[in-house]
N, C-alpha and C positions, 0 to 999 in steps of 0.2 A: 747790918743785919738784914734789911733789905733785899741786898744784893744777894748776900749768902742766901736768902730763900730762892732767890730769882733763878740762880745758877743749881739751885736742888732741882727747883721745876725743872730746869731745861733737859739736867741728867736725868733727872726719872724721867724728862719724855723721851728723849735719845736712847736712853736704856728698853722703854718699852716698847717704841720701835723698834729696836733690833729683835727685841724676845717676840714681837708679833712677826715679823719675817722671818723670824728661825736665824736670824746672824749670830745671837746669843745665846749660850744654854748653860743654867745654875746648876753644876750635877754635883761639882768638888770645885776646890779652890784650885784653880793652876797660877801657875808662875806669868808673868809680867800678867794680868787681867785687868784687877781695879785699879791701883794705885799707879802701872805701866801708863795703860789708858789714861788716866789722867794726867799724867803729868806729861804723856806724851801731848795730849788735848792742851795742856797749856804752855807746853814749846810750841805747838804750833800757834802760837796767839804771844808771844813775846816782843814780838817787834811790835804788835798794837799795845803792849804791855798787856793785855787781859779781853776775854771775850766781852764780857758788856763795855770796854776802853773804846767796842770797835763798831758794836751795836749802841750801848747808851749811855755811849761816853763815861764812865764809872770805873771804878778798881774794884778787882774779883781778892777777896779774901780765902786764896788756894787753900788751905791750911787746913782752916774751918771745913770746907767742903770736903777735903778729902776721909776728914773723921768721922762724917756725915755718911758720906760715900760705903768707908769701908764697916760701921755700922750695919748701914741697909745690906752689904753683901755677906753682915754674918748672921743676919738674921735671916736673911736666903739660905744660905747655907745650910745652917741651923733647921729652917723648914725643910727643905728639900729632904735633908737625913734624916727627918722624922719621913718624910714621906717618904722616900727610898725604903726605910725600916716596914713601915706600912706596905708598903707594895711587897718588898720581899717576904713579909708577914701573909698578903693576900694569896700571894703565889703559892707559899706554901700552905696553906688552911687548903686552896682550889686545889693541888696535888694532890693532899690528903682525900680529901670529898673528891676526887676523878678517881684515887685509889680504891676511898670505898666503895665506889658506886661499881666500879670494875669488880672490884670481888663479889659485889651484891649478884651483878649482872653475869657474871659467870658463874655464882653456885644457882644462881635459878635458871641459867640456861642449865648446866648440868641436869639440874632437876624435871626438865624441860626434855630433854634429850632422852632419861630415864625412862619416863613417862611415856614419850613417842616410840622408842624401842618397847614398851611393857605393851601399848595400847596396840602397835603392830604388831605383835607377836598373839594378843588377845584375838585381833580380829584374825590371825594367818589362825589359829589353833579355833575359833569357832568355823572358817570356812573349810576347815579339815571337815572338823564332825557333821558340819553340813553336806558336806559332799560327802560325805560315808553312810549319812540317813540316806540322802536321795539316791545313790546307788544302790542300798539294801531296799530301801520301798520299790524304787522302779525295776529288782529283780522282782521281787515279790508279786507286783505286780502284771508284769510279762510272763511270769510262770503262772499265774491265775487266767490272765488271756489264753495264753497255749490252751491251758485246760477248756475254758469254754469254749472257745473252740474245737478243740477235738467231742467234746460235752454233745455243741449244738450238729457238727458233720454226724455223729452217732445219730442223734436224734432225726435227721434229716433222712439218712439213710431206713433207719426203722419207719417211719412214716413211709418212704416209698416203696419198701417191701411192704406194708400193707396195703396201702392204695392199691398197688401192682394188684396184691393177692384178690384184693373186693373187686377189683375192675375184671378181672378174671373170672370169679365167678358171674359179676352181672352181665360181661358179654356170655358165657356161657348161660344164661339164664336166658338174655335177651334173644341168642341165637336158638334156644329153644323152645322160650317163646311164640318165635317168628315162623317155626316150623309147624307147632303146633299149630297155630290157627291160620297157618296156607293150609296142615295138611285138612283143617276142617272146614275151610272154605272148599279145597277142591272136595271132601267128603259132599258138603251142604248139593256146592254145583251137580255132584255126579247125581244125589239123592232126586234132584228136583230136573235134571234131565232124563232119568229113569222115570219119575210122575210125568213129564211132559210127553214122553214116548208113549208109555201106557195111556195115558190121555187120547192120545193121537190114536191109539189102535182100538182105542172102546167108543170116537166117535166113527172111526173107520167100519168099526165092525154094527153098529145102528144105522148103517147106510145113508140114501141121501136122505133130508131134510123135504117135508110136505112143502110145496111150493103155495101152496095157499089158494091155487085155484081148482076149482069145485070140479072140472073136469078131470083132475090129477088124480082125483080119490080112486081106490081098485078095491076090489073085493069086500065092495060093502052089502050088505044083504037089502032089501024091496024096504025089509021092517027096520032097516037105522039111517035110511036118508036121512036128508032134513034139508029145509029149505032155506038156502043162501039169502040173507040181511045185505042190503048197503047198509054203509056207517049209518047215515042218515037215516034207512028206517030202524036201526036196531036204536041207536037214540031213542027213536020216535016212540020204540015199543018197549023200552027199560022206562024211560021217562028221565028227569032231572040228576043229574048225580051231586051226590053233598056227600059221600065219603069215600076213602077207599075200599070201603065194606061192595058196594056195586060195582066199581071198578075192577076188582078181585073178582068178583061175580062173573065180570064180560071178558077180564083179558086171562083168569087163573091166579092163580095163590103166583105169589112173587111178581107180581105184575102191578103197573100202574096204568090210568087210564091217561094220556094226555089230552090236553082243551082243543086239539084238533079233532077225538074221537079213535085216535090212533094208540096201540097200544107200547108203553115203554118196558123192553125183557127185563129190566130188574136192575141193581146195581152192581156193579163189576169194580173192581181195582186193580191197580198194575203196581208194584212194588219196585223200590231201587235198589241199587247196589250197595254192600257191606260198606262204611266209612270206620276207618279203625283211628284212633289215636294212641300216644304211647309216653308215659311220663319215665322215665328212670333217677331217681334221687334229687326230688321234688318240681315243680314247677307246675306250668299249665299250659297246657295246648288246646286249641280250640280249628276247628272243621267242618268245614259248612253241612249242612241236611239237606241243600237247596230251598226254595222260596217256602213262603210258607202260605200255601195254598190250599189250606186247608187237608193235606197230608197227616198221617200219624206217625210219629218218628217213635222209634222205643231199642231199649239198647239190646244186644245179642250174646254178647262176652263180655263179661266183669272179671277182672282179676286183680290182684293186691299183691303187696311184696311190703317187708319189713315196716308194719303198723304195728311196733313191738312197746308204747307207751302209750297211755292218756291222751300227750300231748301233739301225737302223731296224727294226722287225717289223709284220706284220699277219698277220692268220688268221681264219679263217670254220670253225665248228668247229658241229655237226650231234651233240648228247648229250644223255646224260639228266642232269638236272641236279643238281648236286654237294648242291646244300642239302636237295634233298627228288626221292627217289630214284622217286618216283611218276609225275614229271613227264619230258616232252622237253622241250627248248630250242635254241635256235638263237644260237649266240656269234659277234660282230664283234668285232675285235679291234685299234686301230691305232695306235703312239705316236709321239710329235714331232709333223711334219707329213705322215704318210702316213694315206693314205684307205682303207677297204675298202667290196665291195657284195660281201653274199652272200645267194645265195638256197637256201631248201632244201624238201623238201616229204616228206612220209611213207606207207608205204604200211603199210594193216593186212589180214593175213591170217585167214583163217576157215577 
């Protein structure tokens, strides 16, 4: 009995080594396998009479072992077919489940496909309508452009036929303005070269002027002499002066007496030339008077043009000038669209 285990070990370890190398494979029973094998295993051991005869000196009880043997290879057998059955079992359950999963996976692609054609077609059919809005709006709106534009050329145009027509008449206004007060400056000039002339022929015609000396006098009578004063006795014989009242006395009405005793003819002035300024459709201009030397500036021509509201002003103003107090000036003054023309001129006393 022994033995017979010893020789079971030895085959299940020679059998397991083959099936670990892959020499052996339990799939079905083939012809010469177990029983071949073995009996071939124990012709080759007959001349030792038995494998353990050769290793431990012993008798192998063939017999035994081979019913042992063919045992273990039906119950391999036996297992394998269950497992075969199992496996052809698994195979097919995994067909099945690769089938379904196949059909699953193609009606949801289908539905997939469906979907992607419905949802292209959604977005091809809104960029229609979207391209048909923006084309109707951006007509819509380049025919509202065209209009305002031709709207504001209209408007453009009508503003400069008015302008044209205002500016037409205020150079006409301006050029007749311009005339008018040349033509009455040369009037003023001719007026006051006709007084200078007359002037000239009414001191011509009073001859010449008393020289002042006593021998110069003609045709006085015995009873209107009178006897010639120096400064110094006529002083002497008025006495003290303290007003113009004695002075008027000794030199005549319009006369002063001065602190030398000499007489001063009276005050005189010389006057200057016209200064005109001229506003057309607001602003200010301003014109010197020259210095301001105790001169009287005052204006000569005042005119106004379109002060046609409340809120309109103009002024022609004849001052000494605000910035610098040494000076005259002459101020135009006009806001929005009204116009001034002023003229002003100064006179200086001595």
């Amino acid at each position: 009995m022994t033995k017979t285990i010893m020789i079971l070990a030895i085959a299940a370890a020679l059998v397991a080594g083959s099936i670990a190398t892959g020499t052996i494979a339990f799939a079905a029973p083939q012809p010469n396998t177990p029983a071949d094998f073995f009996a071939s295993f124990s012709e080759n051991f007959e001349s030792a009479d038995s494998f353990f005869d050769v290793f431990f000196d012993t008798t192998v009880d063939t017999e035994e072992n081979s019913v042992v043997i063919a045992a273990e290879i039906a119950r391999a057998i036996a297992a394998e077919a269950v497992l075969a059955s199992d496996l052809a079992q698994e195979i097919a359950d995994r067909i099945a489940d690769v089938d379904v999963e196949e059909a699953r996976a193609l009606a949801a692609e289908a539905v997939l496909a469906s979907d992607l054609a419905q949802e292209i077609a959604d977005r091809i059919a809104d960029v229609d309508a979207e391209e048909a809005r923006a084309l109707a709006a951006e007509a819509v709106l380049a025919s509202d452009l065209v209009q305002e534009i031709a709207d504001r050329i209209a408007d453009v145009d009508a503003e400069e036929a008015r302008a044209l027509a205002v500016e037409a008449v205020l150079a006409s206004d301006l050029a007749q303005e311009i005339a008018d007060r040349i033509a009455d400056v040369d009037a003023e000039e001719a007026a006051r070269i006709a007084a200078d002339n007359a002037l000239a022929t009414d001191i011509a015609a009073i001859g010449p002027h008393f020289s002042g000396n006593h021998a110069d006098l003609t045709n006085v009578l015995s009873n209107q002499h009178h006897i010639r004063y120096t400064n110094t006795e006529a002083v002497a014989a008025v006495g003290p002066l303290t007003t113009n009242t004695n002075a008027a006395t000794i030199c005549g009405n319009g006369k002063f007496l001065n602190g030398d005793g000499t007489c001063d003819p009276g005050t005189s002035f010389t006057t200057t030339g016209f200064v005109t300024a001229n506003i057309v459709e607001g602003g200010t201009q301003v014109k010197s008077l020259g210095p301001n030397d105790g001169r009287l500036c005052f204006l000569t021509v005042v005119g106004f043009r379109d002060i046609d509201s409340q809120f309109e002003d103009a002024r022609c103003l004849a001052r000494v000038d605000p910035n610098d107090s040494t000076k005259m000036i002459l101020v135009a003054f006009a806001d929005d669209d009204a116009s001034a023309v002023c003229t002003a001129k100064c006179i200086k006393f001595r």
